[in-house]
C-alpha positions in Angstrom: 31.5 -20.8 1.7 31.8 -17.0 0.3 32.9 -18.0 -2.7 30.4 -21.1 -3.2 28.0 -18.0 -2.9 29.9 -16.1 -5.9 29.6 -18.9 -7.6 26.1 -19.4 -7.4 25.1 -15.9 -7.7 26.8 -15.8 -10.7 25.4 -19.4 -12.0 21.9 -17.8 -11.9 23.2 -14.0 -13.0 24.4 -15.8 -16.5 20.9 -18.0 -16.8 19.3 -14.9 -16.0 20.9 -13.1 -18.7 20.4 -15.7 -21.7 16.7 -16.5 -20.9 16.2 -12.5 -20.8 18.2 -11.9 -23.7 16.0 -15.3 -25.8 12.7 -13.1 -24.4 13.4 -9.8 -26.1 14.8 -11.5 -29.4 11.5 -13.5 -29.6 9.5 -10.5 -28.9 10.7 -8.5 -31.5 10.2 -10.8 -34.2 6.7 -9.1 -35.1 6.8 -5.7 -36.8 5.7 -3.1 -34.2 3.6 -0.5 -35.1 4.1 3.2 -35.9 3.2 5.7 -33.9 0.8 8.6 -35.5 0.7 12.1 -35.0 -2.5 11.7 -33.5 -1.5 8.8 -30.7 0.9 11.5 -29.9 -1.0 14.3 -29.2 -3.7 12.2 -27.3 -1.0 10.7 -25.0 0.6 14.0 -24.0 -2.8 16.0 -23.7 -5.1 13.0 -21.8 -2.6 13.2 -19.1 -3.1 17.0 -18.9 -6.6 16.5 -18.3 -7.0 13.9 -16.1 -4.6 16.9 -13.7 -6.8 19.7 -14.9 -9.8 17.3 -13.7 -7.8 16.3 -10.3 -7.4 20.0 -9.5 -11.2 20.8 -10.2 -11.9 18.0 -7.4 -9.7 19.0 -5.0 -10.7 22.3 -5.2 -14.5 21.5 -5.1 -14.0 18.8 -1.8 -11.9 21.8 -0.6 -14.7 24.5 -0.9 -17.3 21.7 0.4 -15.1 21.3 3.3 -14.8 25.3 4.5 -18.4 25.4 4.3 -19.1 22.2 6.4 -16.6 23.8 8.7 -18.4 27.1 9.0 -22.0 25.5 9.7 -20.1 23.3 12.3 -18.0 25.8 13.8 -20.6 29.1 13.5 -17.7 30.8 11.9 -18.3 33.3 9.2 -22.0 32.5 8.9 
């Protein structure tokens, strides 16, 4: 029974591998387009920013937090 289960496994492992290999040729058949100098730049800065911005929030919830826990607590006030 193992070896029915080779079998099998590699039955669907082959199909697997042609219909694959039938998807990428028959998505490359258009012309992709070329990246510009400015895509470039906006996809390596934008990601930047959204951490700059991240960091900004945290940093404000943070702040927000230490006071709420002050007025709460009577610490520091």
């Amino acid at each position: 029974m193992d070896t029915v289960e080779k079998l099998i496994g590699k039955f669907f492992f082959i199909i697997d591998l042609l219909a694959s290999r039938s998807l990428i040729r028959h998505r490359f058949k258009t012309r992709q387009r070329t990246i510009t100098w400015q895509q470039l730049l906006e996809g390596h800065w934008v990601p930047w920013l959204g951490a700059v911005l991240t960091a900004w929030d945290i940093s404000v919830i943070t702040k927000n937090i230490l006071y709420r826990y002050k007025l709460i607590t009577g610490i520091g006030v």
